[in-house]
Phi, psi and omega in degrees: 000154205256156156343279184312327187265349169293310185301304205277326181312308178285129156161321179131339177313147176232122198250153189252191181280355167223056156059023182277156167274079190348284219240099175272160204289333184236143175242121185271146164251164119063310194261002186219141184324188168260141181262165166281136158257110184266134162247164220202092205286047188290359179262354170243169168181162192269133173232128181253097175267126211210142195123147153008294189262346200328277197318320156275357164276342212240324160301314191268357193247289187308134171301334197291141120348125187248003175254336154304308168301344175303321214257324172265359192098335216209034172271172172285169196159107171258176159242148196244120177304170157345308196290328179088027180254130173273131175284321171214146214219126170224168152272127156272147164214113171289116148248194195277118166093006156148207217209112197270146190237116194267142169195169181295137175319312183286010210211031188269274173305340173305327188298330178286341163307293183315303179310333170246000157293314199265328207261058155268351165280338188272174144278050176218173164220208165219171174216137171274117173280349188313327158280016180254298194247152176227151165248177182203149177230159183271074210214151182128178208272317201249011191287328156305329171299309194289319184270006165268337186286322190266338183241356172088299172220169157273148167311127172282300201255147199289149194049044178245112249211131190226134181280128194178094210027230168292012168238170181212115175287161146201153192272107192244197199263140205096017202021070215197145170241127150279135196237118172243143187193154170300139198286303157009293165322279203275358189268319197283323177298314177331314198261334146281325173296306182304350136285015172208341170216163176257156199276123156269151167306141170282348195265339175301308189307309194262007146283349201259008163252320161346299210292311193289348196091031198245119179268159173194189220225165110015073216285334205277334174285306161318163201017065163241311220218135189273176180313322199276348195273348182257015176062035202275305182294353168246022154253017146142298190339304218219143172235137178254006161241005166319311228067226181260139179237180176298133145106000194295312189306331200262292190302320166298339191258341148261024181255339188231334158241033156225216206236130183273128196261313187257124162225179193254127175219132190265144182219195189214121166252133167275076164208179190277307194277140180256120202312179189257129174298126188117326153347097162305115171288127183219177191213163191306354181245330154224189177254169185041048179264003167183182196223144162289140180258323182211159197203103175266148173279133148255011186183171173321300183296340204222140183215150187265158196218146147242175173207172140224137190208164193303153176279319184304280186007271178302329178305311212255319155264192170261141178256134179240179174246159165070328197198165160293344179249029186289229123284143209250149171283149161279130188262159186219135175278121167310154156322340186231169176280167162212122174289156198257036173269344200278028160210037161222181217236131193259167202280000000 
């Protein structure tokens, strides 16, 4: 157990066996306001590639455009085998001398492996920050307040990113913040924040990335699924005119000249149990016709779903979990458009 995570346990946190923040310490109800939520981002952690070259080795490996992350601070961004299947999904963040890469926790080293096959001609390298650097996520009536008290102000515009010695806020979907600052920092901090807001859930945190539509990724997920079947271009992930990176030739060629079978779709369940990422969707006619990629509780009964799944499917049946007769899903509308050319078939 780590310092930080030692901290938030005396604070009152209940960490599960894989260091999730259960449980939250305050629960609201009916008669009393929305509270602010520090969430305490323990499902994530940081790979820093930091050099000379970092932007351009990082241009050439990431689906993203990396002079759009120069210029707003802040994106989405895979990285892809040969095959166009992502090995991993981060958030970038420019800081000074290269760019720190958020990504799950569960998929931190491999990812930094991959990542460390292709930079050893550059001039950059990476590092693991998981024992440095920490997060917090921000979320709630009073979450703008809290990050001008740590940062002096806030990002104003989404994915838009503030400096402030060693933390660095962003404005991610949702009016939600993210904060990474030295577990030092955040150990010594922890007991003020905690006088103006209650410890949020990690399962709270990844339903309000449900909502937004944001996919991410796995160990049981990775190089399973190319960018566009997780909607990664319309939230920002892939430029198609950049030029070339690992896996583009797979990903370009399907966007302008084939057909997308597969998308990311939010949904809605009844049930107790919470599915698993990997989880099969099946509709009364066939099996597998898609896998849950992420999954939050919004109550005993009810959990938010991303899924991917065939788009004829989901048009046309009902998608269920566990069985052909299983509880069947509610489609939910995403936050974004998906253009409908990329599921028809170019000439």
């Amino acid at each position: 157990m780590t310092a930080w995570q030692h901290a938030l346990e005396q604070a009152g946190a209940v960490l599960d066996t894989a260091h999730r923040l259960s449980t939250r310490t305050t629960e609201p109800t009916e008669n009393t306001p929305q509270p602010t939520y520090v969430t305490p981002l323990l499902h994530q952690q940081l790979i820093s590639v930091i050099g000379p070259e970092a932007h351009k080795f990082l241009q050439g490996q990431l689906s993203c455009d990396m002079t759009t992350i120069d210029q707003t601070g802040s994106g989405l961004g895979a990285h892809c085998t040969v095959k166009g299947a992502m090995i991993a999904l981060y958030r970038l963040i420019a800081v000074e001398g290269g760019y720190w890469l958020r990504t799950s926790q569960e998929i931190r080293e491999p990812a930094q492996s991959a990542l460390n096959r292709y930079i050893i001609f550059s001039k950059a390298e990476t590092t693991d920050l998981s024992e440095q650097i920490v997060g917090l996520g921000l979320s709630g009536p009073g979450a703008i307040a809290l990050v001008e008290q740590l940062m002096d102000r806030a990002p104003s515009e989404l994915n838009g990113v503030l400096r402030s010695g060693q933390r660095v806020a962003v404005k991610v979907p949702g009016n939600r913040y993210e904060l990474w600052l030295p577990m030092t920092e955040a150990i010594s901090l922890l007991p003020a924040l905690l006088d103006q807001a209650v410890l949020g859930s990690t399962a709270d945190w990844e339903l309000q990335e449900i909502q937004a539509g944001l996919p991410d990724l796995r160990a049981i997920s990775s190089e399973q699924f190319i960018p566009q079947m997780a909607n990664l271009q319309a939230v920002g992930g892939v430029s198609f005119s950049k030029g070339c990176y690992t896996g583009q030739e797979i990903v370009t060629r399907l966007q302008h000249r084939g057909k997308l079978n597969k998308c990311m779709f939010r949904a809605r369940v009844s049930t107790e149990q919470l599915p698993a990422t990997g989880d099969y969707l099946h509709t009364a006619q066939r099996e597998k016709v898609g896998q849950v990629l992420l999954a939050a509780p919004v109550d005993t009964q009810t959990v938010e779903l991303l899924v991917i799944a065939s788009k004829a499917q989901a048009d046309e049946q009902t998608l269920m979990l566990e069985s052909q007769n299983g509880p069947a899903l509610e489609l939910l509308p995403l936050p974004y458009v998906l253009d409908p050319e990329l599921f028809e078939r170019k000439a």
